[in-house]
C-alpha positions in Angstrom: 186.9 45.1 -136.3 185.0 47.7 -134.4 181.9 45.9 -135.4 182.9 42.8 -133.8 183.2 44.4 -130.6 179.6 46.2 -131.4 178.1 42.9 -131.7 179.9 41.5 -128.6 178.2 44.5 -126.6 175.4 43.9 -128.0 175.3 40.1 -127.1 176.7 40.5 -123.9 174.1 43.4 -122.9 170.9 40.5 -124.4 170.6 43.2 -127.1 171.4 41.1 -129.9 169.3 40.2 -132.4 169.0 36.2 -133.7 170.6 37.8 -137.0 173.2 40.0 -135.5 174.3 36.5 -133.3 174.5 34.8 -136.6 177.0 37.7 -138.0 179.3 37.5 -135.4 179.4 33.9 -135.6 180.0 34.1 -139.3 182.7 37.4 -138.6 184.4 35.4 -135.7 185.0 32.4 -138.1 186.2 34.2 -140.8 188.7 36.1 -138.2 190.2 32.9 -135.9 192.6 35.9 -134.3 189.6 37.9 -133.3 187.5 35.2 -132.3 190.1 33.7 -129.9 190.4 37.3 -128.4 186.5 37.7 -127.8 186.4 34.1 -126.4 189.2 35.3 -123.8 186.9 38.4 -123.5 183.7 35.8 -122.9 185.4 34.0 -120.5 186.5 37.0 -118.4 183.2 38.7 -118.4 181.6 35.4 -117.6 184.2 35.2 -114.6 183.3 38.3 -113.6 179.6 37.9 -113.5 179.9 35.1 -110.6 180.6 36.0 -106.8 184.7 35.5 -107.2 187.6 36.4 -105.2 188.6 39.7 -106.6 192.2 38.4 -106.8 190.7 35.5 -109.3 189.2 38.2 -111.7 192.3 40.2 -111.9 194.7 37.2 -112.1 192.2 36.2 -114.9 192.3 39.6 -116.4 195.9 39.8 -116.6 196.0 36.2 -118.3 193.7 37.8 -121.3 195.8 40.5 -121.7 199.4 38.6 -122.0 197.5 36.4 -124.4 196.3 39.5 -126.5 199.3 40.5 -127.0 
């Protein structure tokens, strides 16, 4: 699993290569549990990225982490 999230840094920082992309796709597939928590992840840092309300990020936050759970 730590891998995962190695490749998710990696993705997330343009690091990636077009191979490492293709693993994590294939390890997110074969791990539905994991993939639904990095696609919370995704959609969290992608919030965070834009010009929000800071109360938005953190109720957004707080809506990953009750569903990680």
């Amino acid at each position: 699993m730590d891998y995962i999230w190695t490749l998710v840094s990696k993705k997330l920082a343009n690091e990636a290569s077009e191979n490492e992309l293709i693993e994590l796709n294939n390890l997110l597939t074969q791990h539905p549990d994991i993939r639904k928590a990095v696609n919370l992840f995704f959609e969290w840092w992608n919030l965070s990225n834009r010009e929000v309300d800071l109360n938005e990020s953190r109720n957004a936050f707080s809506k990953i982490k009750k569903k990680l759970k």
